[in-house]
C-alpha positions in Angstrom: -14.4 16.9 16.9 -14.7 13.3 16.8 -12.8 11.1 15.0 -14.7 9.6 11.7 -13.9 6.1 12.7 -15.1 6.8 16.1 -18.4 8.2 14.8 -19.2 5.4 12.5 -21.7 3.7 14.8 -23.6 0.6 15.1 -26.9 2.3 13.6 -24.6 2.8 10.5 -23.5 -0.6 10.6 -26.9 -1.8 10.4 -27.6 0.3 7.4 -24.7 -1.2 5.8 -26.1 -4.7 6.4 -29.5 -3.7 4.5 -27.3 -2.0 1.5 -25.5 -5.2 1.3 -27.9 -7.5 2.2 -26.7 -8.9 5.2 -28.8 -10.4 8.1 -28.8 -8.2 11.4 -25.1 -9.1 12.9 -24.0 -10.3 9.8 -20.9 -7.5 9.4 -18.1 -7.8 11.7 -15.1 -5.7 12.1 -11.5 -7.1 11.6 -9.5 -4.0 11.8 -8.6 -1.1 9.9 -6.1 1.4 9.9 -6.6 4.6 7.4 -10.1 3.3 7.0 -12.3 0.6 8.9 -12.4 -2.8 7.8 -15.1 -5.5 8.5 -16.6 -9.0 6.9 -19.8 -10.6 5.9 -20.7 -13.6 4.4 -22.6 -14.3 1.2 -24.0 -17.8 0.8 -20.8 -19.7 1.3 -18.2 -17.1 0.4 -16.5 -14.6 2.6 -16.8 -10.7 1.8 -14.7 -7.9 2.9 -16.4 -4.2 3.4 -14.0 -0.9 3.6 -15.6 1.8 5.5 -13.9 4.8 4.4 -15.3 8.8 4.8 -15.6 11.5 2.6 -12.9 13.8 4.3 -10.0 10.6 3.6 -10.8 10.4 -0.5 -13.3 11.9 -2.8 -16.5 9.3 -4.0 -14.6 9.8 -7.5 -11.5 8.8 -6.0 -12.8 5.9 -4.9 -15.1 5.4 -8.2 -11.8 5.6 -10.0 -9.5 3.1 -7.8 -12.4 0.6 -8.1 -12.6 1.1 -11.9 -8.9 -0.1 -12.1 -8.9 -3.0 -9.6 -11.9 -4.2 -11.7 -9.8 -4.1 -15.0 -7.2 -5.8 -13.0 -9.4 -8.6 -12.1 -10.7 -9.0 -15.8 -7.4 -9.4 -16.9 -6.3 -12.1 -14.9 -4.4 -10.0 -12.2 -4.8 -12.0 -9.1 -6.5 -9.3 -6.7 -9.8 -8.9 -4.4 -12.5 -8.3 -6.9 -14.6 -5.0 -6.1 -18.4 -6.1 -5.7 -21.7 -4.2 -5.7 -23.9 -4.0 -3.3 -27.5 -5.7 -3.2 -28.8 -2.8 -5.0 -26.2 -2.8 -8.0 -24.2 0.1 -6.8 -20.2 -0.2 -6.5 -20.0 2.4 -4.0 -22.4 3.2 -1.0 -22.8 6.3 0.9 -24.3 6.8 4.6 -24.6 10.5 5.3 -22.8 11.6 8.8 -22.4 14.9 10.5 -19.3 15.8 9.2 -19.3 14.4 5.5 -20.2 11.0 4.4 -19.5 7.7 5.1 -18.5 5.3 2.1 -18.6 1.9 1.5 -17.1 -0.5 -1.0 -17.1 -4.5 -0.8 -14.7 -7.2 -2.0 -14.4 -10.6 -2.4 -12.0 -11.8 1.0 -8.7 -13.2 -0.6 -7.8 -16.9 -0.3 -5.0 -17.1 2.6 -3.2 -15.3 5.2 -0.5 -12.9 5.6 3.4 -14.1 5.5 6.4 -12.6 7.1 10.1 -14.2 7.5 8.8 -16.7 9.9 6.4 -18.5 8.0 7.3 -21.2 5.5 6.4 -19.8 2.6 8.4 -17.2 3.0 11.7 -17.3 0.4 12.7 -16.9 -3.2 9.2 -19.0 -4.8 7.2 -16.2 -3.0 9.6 -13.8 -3.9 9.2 -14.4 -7.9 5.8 -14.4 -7.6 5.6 -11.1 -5.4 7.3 -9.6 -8.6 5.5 -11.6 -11.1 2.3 -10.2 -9.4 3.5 -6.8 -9.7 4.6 -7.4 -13.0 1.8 -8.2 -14.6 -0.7 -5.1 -12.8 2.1 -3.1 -14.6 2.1 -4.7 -18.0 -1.8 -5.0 -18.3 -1.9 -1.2 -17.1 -0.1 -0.2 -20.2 -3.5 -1.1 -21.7 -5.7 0.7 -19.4 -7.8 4.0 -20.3 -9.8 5.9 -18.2 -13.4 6.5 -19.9 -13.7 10.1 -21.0 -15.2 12.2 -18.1 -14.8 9.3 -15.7 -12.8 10.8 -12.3 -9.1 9.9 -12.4 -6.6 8.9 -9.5 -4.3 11.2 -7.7 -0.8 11.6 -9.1 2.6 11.2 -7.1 3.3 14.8 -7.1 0.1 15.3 -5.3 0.6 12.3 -2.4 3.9 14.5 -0.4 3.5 13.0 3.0 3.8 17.7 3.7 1.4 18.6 1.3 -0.9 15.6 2.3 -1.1 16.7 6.0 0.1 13.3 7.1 2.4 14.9 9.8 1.4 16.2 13.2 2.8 19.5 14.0 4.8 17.0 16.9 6.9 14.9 14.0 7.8 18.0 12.1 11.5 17.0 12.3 12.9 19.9 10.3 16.5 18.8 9.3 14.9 15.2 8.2 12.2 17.0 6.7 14.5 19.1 4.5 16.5 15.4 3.5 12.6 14.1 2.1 11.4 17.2 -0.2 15.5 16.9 -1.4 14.6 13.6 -2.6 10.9 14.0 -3.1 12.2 16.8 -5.9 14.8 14.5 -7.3 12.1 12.0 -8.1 9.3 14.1 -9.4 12.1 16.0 -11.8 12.4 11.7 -13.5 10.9 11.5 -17.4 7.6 10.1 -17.7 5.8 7.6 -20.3 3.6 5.1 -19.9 6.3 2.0 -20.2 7.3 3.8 -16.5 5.0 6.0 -15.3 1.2 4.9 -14.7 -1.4 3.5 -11.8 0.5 1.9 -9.5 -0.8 -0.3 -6.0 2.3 1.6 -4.5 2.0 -0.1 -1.1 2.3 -3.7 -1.8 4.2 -5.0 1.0 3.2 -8.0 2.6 1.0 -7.2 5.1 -1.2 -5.9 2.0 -1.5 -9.8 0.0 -2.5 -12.8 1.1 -0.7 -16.3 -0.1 -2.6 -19.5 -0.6 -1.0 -22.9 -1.9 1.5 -20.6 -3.3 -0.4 -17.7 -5.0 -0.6 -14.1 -3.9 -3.8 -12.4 -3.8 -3.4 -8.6 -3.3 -5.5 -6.3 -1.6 -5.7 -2.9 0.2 -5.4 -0.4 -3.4 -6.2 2.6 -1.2 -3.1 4.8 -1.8 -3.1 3.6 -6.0 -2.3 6.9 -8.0 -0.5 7.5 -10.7 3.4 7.1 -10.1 6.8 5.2 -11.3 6.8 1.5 -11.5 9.8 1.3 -9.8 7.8 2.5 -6.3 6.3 -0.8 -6.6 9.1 -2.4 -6.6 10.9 -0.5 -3.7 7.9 -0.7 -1.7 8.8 -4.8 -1.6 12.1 -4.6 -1.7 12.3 -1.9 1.6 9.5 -4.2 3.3 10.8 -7.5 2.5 14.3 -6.8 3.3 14.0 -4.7 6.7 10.7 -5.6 7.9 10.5 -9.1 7.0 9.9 -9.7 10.5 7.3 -7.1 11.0 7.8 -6.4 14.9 11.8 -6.9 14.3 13.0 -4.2 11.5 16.2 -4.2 10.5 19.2 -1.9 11.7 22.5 -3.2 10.2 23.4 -2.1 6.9 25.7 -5.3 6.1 22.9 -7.5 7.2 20.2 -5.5 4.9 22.5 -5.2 1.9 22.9 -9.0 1.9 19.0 -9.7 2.5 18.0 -7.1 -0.2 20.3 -8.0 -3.0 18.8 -11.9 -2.9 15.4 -10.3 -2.1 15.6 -8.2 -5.6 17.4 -10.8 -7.7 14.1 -13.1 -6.8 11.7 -10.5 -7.0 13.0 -9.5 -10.5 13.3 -12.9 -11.8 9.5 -13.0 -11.4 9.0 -9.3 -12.5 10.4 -10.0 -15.6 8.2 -13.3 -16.9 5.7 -10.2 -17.0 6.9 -6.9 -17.7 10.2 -5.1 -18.6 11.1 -2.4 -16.8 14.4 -0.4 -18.3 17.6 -1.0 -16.2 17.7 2.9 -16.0 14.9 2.6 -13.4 16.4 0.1 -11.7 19.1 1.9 -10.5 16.7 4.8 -9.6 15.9 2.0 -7.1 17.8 3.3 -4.2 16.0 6.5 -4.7 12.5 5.2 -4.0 13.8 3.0 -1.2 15.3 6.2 0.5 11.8 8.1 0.1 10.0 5.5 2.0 12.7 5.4 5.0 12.6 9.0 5.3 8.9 8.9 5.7 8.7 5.7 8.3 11.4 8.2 10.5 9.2 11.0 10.5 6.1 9.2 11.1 7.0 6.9 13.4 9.5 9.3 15.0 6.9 9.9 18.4 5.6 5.7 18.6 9.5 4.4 17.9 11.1 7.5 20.1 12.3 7.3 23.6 8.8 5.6 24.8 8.9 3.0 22.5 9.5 -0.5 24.9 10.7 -2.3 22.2 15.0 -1.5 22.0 14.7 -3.0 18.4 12.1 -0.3 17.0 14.3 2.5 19.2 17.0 1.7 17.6 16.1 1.2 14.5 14.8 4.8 14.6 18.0 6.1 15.7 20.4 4.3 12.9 18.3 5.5 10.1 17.3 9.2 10.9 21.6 9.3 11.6 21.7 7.7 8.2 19.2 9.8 6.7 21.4 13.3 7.9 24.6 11.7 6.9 23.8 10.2 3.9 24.4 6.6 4.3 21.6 3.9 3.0 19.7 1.5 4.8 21.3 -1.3 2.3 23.5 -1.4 -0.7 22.0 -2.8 -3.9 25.5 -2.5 -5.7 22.9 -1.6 -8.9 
């Protein structure tokens, strides 16, 4: 069966540039990775679109994620804005053979991406990663779904196992067993809403844009309902061992160093926004250790033995040792 990326076709990008009023040629693609991404202008500003299907997330899924990101926006959370198409409609649907195509605009953030190279890229970005984050979690306290209105997934539902993430090929059994160890350990944490609500929970730095200073985030697709700490491991793991992108990080001395400043900067911000308990804050390493396990199984074919790059081999090697034997991939001394 093909692919539904692979079957969304230019006849169905032409039908997308009537639903959003776009002249023929209008939409381009920019890339995509769980779902296809392309652009369109409107008068003078820049639009994103987000082709997703049917057999990725629910239309109430969707219906629910954009629901949030528009509370976000109203309350002065600085993310891409969710906007309707020229008929009024938040969401669009193309019918396809297998399911349906949907569709979902937003205004383009102000920007580009940063990594450890660029100059922006230190502890002023840092706070305001974290006072970012902070404030989606303290004006989420606020948030209520409408009665009847579809909700978001929860964390207990999102196992990378359960989810069918995992080929049959990246079954690695023994790391496997290390991730539902720690996936249990996490889901067995109390829950109330000071610690436990929507969460972006991928908000690394390939997922904003900064411009003269200010972070614009984007990319909610995997926003469910989960611990605010995930947030904040999510840019502590990122920022600390892929700052770099193409480069991750191998030694533990090195990391441990890198992630402490990271999170002292990060939290400095956090906390001109919202107060997270220091009990979560030493769940940190948790969180952090879910995500590496995950990256090592699935990146364990594209990072194995075929992987030209010694750094990405390598890096696959340290941690799935670390994983069996327990060590981290840094020391937050929390």
């Amino acid at each position: 069966m093909v692919h539904w990326q692979e079957a969304f076709s230019q006849e169905h990008l032409s039908i997308a540039e009537l639903r959003y009023g776009v002249e023929a040629g209008g939409i381009t693609k920019v890339g995509g990775f769980e779902n296809l991404v392309f652009k369109f202008a409107k008068g003078s500003a820049e639009r994103i679109l987000r082709v997703s299907h049917s057999s990725h997330r629910s239309e109430g899924q969707f219906l629910a994620e954009l629901d949030w990101l528009t509370y976000l926006a109203d309350q002065g959370v600085s993310v891409s804005r969710p906007l309707p198409s020229a008929e009024g409609r938040m969401l669009e649907t193309i019918d396809s053979e297998n399911g349906r195509f949907i569709l979902t605009a937003f205004e383009k953030a102000e920007g580009s991406q940063v990594n450890g190279s660029h100059p922006a890229w230190g502890p002023e970005l840092f706070r305001t990663w974290g006072y970012t984050i902070g404030l989606m979690h303290a004006k989420t306290h606020s948030y209520e779904v409408a009665p009847g209105a579809p909700q978001r997934m929860a964390v207990a539902e999102l196992s990378i196992v359960s989810h069918h993430l995992l080929k049959p090929s990246l079954r690695d059994e023994a790391i496997l067993r290390k991730y539902e160890e720690v996936e249990q350990e996490i889901l067995s944490l109390p829950r109330s809403k000071e610690s436990y609500n929507l969460c972006h929970r991928d908000l690394h730095h390939g997922n904003f844009f900064v411009h003269n200073g200010k972070i614009t985030a984007f990319d909610f697709d995997d926003c469910a309902y989960d611990y605010f700490v995930q947030d904040i491991a999510m840019a502590v793991y990122y920022g600390t061992i892929f700052g770099m992108h193409g480069n991750p990080l191998s030694d533990i001395n090195e990391a441990s160093e890198i992630g402490r400043r990271f999170l002292n900067d990060f939290m400095e911000g956090y906390e001109r926004a919202n107060h997270l308990d220091e009990f979560w804050l030493k769940k940190l390493p948790l969180f952090i250790e879910k995500r590496r396990i995950e990256l090592c199984l699935l990146l364990a074919e594209a990072w194995g033995p075929d992987q030209p790059k010694a750094e990405r081999r390598e890096w696959l090697r340290v941690n799935r040792e670390g994983i069996l034997e327990g060590v981290p991939c840094m020391n937050l001394f929390l």
